[in-house]
Every structure is written in C-alpha cells, then in structure tokens.
C-alpha positions as CSV (number, residue, x, y, z in Angstrom):
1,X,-35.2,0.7,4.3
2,X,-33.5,3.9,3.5
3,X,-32.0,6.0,6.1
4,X,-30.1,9.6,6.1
5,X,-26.9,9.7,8.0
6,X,-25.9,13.0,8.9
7,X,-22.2,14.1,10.4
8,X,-21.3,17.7,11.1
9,X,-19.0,17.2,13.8
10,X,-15.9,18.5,12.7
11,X,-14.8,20.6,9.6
12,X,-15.7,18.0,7.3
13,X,-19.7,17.6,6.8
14,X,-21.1,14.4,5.5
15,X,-24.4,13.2,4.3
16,X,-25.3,9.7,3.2
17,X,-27.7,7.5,2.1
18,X,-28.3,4.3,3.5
19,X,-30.1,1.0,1.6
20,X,-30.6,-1.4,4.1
21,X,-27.7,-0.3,6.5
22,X,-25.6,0.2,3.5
23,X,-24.1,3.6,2.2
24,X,-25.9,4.0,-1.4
25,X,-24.7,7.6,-1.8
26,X,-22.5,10.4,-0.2
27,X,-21.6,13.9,-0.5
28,X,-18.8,15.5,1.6
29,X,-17.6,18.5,2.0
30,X,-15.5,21.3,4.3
31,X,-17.4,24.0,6.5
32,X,-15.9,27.2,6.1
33,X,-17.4,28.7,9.0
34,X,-18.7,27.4,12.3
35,X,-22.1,27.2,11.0
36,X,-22.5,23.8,9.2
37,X,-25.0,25.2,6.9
38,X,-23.9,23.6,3.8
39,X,-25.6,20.9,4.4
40,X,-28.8,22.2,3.1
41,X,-27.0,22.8,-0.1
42,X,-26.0,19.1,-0.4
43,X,-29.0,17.7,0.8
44,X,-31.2,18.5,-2.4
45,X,-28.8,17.1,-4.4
46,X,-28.2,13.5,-2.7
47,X,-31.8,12.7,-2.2
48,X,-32.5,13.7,-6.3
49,X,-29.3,11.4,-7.6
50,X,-30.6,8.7,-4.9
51,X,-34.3,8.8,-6.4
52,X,-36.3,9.9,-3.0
53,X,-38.2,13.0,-1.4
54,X,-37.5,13.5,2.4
55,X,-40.9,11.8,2.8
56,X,-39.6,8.5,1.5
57,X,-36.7,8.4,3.9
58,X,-37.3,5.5,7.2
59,X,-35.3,7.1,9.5
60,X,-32.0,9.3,10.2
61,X,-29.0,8.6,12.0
62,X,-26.9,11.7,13.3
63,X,-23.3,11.6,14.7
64,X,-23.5,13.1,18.2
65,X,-19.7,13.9,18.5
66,X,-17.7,14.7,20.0
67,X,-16.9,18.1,18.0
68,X,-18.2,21.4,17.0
69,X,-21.4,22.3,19.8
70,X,-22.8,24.3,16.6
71,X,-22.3,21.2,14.0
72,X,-24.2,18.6,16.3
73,X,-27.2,21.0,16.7
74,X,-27.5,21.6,13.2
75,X,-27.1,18.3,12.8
76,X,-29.8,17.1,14.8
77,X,-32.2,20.0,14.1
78,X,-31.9,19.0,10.4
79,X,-32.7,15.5,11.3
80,X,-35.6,15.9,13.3
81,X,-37.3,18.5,11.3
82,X,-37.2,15.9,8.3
83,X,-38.3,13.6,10.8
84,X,-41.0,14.9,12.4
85,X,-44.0,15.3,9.5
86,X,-43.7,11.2,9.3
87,X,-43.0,10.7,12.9
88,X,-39.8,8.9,11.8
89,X,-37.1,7.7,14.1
90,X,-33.3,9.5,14.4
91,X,-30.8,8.1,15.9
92,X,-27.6,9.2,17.1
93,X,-24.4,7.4,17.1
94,X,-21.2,8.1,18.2
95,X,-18.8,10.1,15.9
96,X,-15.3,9.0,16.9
97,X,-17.0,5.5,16.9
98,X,-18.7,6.0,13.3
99,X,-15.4,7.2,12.1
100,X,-13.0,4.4,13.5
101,X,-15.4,1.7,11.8
C-alpha cells in the first residue's frame, strides 16, 4: 500500500510517502507566505524519485491541525482532488498528534 501524507499546518510543509504505513520518502520545506502553495512544486518531484503517478497512490492522509485555516484547506483540497478520479480514501489525523509521535 502506498499512501501520501500531507502537513501544511504551520510554516513548515511536508509531503511523504508511505510503504505500508512506513515513511519511504519526504520533502520539507518553509512557506513564505500564507498560501501553502509550494506543495505543488514538491509534489512532482516525490512521487518521480518514489517511482509512482498520483494514480498509483492507495490513499492520503492529511494533518487537520490545528494551524494555518489556509494550510489545512490546501491541504485537503490537494488531497481530495488526487483522490477523487480513483475514488481513493483521505484521511485526516491530527497534527499536534502526528508531530509528538
């Protein structure tokens, strides 16, 4: 199973990829504006190093905060519109949670 995990809660964005529940790749980064757009400049790039197209992804797991209103919706947006074509699960778990662990 290979998941995305998505985190745009705060100033630092993350992406991941997941191998059966277990990070297989990551990209990070800081959002310079309120936006969280970068995302969609790192996203590309994970899924080529990892070997998959959005289409081979199982499902998506998306931190639902607390944080930035603006980062969660982006967040989720992304995650549901990669979702959606497949009918593909997203989850959402929680951020102060994901980041404790």
């Amino acid at each position: 199973m290979i998941e995305l995990a998505v985190e745009l809660s705060s100033v630092a964005g993350s992406i991941a990829l997941l191998r059966d529940g277990k990070p297989a790749d990551e990209r990070s980064w800081l959002e310079k504006s309120a936006r969280a757009q970068h995302i969609f400049h790192e996203l590309p790039g994970l899924l080529a190093a990892g070997g998959v197209a959005s289409a081979d992804l199982d499902g998506f797991l998306v931190g639902r905060g607390p944080g930035s209103y603006s980062g969660l919706r982006v967040a989720i947006t992304a995650a549901r519109s990669l979702a959606l074509p497949g009918a593909r699960p997203v989850y959402t778990v929680s951020s102060g949670e994901a980041l404790a662990l």
